[in-house]
N, C-alpha and C positions, 0 to 999 in steps of 0.2 A: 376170909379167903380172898381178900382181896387187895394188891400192891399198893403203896404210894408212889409216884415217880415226881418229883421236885424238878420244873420246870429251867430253873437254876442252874441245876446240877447236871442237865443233859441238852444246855443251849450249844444249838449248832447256826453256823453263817446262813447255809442252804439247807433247803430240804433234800433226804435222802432221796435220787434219781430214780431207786428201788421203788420207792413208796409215792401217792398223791399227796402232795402237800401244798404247805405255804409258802412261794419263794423267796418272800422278802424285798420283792422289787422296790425300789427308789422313788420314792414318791418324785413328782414333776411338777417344778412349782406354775402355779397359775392356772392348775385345773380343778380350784374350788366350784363343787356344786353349791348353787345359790336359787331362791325363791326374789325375784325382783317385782313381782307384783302378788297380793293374795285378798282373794273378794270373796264373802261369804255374803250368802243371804237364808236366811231363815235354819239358821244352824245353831242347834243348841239353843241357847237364850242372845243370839245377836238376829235382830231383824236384820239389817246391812252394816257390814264392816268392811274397807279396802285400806289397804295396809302397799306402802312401799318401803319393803323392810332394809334396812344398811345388808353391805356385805359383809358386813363383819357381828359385831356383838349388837344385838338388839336384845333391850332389856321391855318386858314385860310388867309391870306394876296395877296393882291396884292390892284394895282390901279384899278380903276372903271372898268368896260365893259371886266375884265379881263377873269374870268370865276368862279369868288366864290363862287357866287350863285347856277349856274349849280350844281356844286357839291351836295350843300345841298340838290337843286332838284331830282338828280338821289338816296340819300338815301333815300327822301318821296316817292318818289317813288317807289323804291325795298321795305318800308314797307307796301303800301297802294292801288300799283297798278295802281297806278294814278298819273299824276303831278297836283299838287296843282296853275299851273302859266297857264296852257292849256289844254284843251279838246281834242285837234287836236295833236293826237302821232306824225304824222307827223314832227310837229315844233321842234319834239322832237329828229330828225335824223338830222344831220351835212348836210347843205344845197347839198355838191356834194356827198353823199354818198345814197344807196340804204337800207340800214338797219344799227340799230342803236344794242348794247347788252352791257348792263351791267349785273354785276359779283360781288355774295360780299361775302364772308363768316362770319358768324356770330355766336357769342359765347352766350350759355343762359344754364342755369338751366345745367350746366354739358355735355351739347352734342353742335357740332358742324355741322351747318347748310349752303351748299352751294344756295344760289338763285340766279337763271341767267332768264335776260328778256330779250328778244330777241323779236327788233320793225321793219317794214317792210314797204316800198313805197307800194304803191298801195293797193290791197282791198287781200293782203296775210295776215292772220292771226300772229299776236303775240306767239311768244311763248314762256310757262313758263317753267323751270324747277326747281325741290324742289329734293337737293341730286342727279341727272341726271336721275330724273323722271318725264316723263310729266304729268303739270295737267291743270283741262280741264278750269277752270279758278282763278281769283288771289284768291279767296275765299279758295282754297288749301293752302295757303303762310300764313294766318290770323296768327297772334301769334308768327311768326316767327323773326319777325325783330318791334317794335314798339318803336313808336319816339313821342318828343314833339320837335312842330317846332314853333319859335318868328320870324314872319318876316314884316318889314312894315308897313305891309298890314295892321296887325294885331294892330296897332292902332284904328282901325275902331269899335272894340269892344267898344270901351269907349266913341268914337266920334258919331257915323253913329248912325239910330236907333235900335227901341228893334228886330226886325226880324235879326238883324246880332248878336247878344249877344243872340238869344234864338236857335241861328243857330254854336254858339260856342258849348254851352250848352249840344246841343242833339249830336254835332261830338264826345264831351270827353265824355259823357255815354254811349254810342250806343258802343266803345270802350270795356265798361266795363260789360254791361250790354246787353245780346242779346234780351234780351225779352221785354227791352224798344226799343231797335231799330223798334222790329214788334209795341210795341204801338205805338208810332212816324208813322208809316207808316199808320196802320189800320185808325189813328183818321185823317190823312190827307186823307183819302180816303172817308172817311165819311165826312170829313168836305168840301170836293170838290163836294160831291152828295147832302148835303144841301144848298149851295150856290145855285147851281141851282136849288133846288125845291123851292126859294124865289126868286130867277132871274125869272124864268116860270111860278112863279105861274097865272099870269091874263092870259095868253094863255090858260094855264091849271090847271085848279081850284083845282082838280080832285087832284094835288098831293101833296096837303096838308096834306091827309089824311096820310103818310108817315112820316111828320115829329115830331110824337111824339116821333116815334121808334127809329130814326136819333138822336133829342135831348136824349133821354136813351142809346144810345149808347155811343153818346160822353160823355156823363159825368160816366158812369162807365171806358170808357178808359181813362180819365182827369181826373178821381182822381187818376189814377195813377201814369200817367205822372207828374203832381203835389207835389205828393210824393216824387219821384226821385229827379224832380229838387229841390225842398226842402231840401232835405238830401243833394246835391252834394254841392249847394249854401252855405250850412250852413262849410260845409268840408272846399270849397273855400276861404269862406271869412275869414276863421280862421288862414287859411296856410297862403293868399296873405296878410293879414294885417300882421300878424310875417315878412314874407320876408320886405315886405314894411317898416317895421320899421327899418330893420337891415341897409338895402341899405339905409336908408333915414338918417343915423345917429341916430336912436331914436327920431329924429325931427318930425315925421309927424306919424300919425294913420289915416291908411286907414279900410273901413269897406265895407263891399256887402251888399246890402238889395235887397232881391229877392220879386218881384211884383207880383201878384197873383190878381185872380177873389176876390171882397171884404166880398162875402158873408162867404170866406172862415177862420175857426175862428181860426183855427190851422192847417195848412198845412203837421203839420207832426201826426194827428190825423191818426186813422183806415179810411182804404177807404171806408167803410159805410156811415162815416160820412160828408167825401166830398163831397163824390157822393149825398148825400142828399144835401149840400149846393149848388152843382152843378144845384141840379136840381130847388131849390128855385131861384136861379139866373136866368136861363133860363126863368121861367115863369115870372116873373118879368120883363122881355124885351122881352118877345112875342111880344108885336103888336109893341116895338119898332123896333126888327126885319124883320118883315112884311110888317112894312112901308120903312126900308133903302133898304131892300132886300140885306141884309148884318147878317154873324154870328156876333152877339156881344160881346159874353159872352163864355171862354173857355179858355184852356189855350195856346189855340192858337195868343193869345196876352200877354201873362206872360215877365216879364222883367226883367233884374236886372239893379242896379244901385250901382255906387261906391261914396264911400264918403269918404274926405279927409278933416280931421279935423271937421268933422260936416256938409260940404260944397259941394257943387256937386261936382265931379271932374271934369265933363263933359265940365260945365259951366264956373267955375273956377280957373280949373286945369292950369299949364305952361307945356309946350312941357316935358320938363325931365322929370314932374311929372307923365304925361301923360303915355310917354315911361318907369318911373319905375313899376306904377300899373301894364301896358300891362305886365311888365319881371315878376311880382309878378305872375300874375294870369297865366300865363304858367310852373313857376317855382311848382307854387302849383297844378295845372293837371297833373305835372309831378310826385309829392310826392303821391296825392292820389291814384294815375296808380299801385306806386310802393307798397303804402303799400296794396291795393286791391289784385294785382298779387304774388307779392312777386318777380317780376324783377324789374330793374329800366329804364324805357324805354333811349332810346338815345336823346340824348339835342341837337335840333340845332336853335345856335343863327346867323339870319343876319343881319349882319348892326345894331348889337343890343346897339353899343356905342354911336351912333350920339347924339347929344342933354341932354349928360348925363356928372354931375362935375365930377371933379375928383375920389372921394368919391364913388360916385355911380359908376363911371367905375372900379374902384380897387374889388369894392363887386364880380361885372362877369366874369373878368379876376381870379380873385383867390381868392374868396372866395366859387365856388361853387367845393365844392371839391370829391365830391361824381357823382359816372357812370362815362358815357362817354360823352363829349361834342366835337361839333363842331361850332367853333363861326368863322367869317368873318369878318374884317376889314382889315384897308387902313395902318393901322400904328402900327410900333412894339414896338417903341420907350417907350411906357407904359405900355409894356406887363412888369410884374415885376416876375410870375411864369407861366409856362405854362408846359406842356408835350413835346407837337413837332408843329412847324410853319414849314405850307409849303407855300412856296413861291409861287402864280402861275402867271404865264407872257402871255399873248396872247395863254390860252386855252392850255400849258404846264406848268410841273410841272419843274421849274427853279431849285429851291434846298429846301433840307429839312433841317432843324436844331433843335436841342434842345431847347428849352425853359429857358431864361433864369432864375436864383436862386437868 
């Protein structure tokens, strides 16, 4: 019941003036966000580390369990407030230590930004500071420091199902866009009070009578939601196939086709028109719904899917191939950030070479030549440009070097 729409096949210059979208603006050269100074103390496994990173490609090295990782971790975290690898701050302070602080100063738009976060054993509160002012929480920081991070995990887009690819989706717009974050939020709230009023209903017969207002709700907010992802998908897929090409030798074309509810005839139509489809859909699975005691219909099940030469990637993608789409589609949230904002957020690759020829490794090592990046590998031996390699050994910074020419 639910459409493809091939990002490809309905690229447009601008966004429709009807709808909220992406504009496409022109990036502005010289307004790379940048990390010019980064001081950890008692984070993860580094008692102290300071780091003055290049403005351009900073390579990362050492052996495994070293501490590479950590690092990238303390930048997404001085951007987001959060570690993206635990929940639990805690984990996040050096086993014999009582509090953890990192330090970074940051270069954007002409002014210079210091963030210090400061983490705490026990049930002492965290504390931020923005320039050596406190704020009351990281919601202060937003804007300050923004990153695109490739890690792992992050094969799972391509692999795992559609809730982890609809859960990329809404992290890189909610970024860019506040007022799809509150959509995102409203339609999940509504869509957790309809679930139960079809989970209840034989107990309680009675709150049926709510669910026309619930179905009108959600599809005036899901054709907006709809909209967005539409426009982003359509951006996505234009930029990851470019990349995909370059890294691939020109050998391969990759393509996005974003999944939608099927009643829907043009995704990137006026939300009038959705939201009518929406609501045709809806009734159309009424008593289907009734009887699962399940939502069926929304975009609460929206997907994308990647194609590669015509072919699933999913299905019959190879590991490299897998890992160049996953660098493609972070490499392009990172261009749309930039031509959106007009900064270019900060790149950080981990372990982004594993399972990739040579070819494809030469593209990430030096061919991305624009902002700031931080990549992490085992081996220098192939580095052929770089900025600055730091070396790091058992959670110290051993030595630093230039990047060879």
């Amino acid at each position: 019941s639910y459409r493809r729409w091939s990002g490809l096949h309905h690229a447009r210059k601008e966004a429709d003036p009807r709808h909220e979208g992406f504009s496409g603006r022109q990036h502005l050269p010289g307004n790379e966000m940048r990390i010019s100074g980064l001081h950890l103390i008692n984070f993860r496994n580094y008692d102290a580390i300071a780091l003055d990173p290049d403005p351009g490609v900073n390579l990362i090295v050492g052996d495994n369990a070293q501490g590479k990782t950590n690092l990238l971790e303390s930048i997404v975290y001085l951007s987001q407030g959060a570690s993206y690898r635990t929940r639990k701050e805690e984990e996040l302070i050096r086993w014999d230590q009582e509090y953890a602080r990192l330090e970074a100063k940051i270069q954007g738009m002409d002014r210079e930004t210091q963030l210090v976060y400061a983490m705490f054993r026990g049930a002492r509160r965290r504390q931020i500071l923005k320039n050596g002012v406190k704020q009351k929480s990281a919601s202060g920081t937003e804007g300050v420091l923004t990153t695109v991070l490739f890690c792992p995990e992050d094969l799972q887009i391509l692999r795992a199902g559609a809730s982890v690819r609809r859960r990329f989706l809404d992290s890189a717009i909610c970024q860019l866009r506040p007022q799809y974050k509150k959509a995102i939020a409203d339609y999940q709230k509504l869509y957790e009070s309809k679930s139960r009023i079809l989970r209840d209903r034989f107990q309680k017969p009675g709150l049926l009578d709510a669910l026309p207002d619930f179905n009108r709700q959600m599809a005036m907010i899901g054709s907006s939601i709809i909209g967005y992802r539409a426009r982003y998908c359509q951006k996505l897929g234009l930029l990851a196939g470019q990349y995909h090409g370059i890294c691939s030798g020109g050998n391969e074309k990759l393509e996005l086709c974003y999944h939608t509810v099927s009643s829907i005839k043009d995704p990137f139509a006026p939300k009038s028109q959705i939201f009518e489809e929406l609501m045709e859909h809806q009734s159309a699975h009424y008593q289907a719904e009734l009887e699962s005691c399940h939502c069926l219909t929304g975009p609460h099940k929206d997907d994308f899917e990647m194609l590669l030469d015509g072919r699933s990637l999913k299905s019959f993608g190879s590991q490299g191939q897998t890992r160049t789409a996953a660098i493609s589609l972070k490499l392009s949230e990172r261009e749309i950030s930039r031509n959106d904002t007009g900064e270019e957020p900060v790149l950080l690759l981990d372990d982004v070479l594993s399972e990739l020829d040579q070819g494809r490794q030469d593209f990430i090592l030096n061919e991305i030549r624009s902002g700031q990046v931080f990549i992490t590998c085992c081996e220098t031996e192939k580095v052929t440009t770089a900025g600055q390699i730091f070396h790091i050994q058992s959670g110290s910074l051993k030595d630093t070097t230039v990047g060879k020419t």
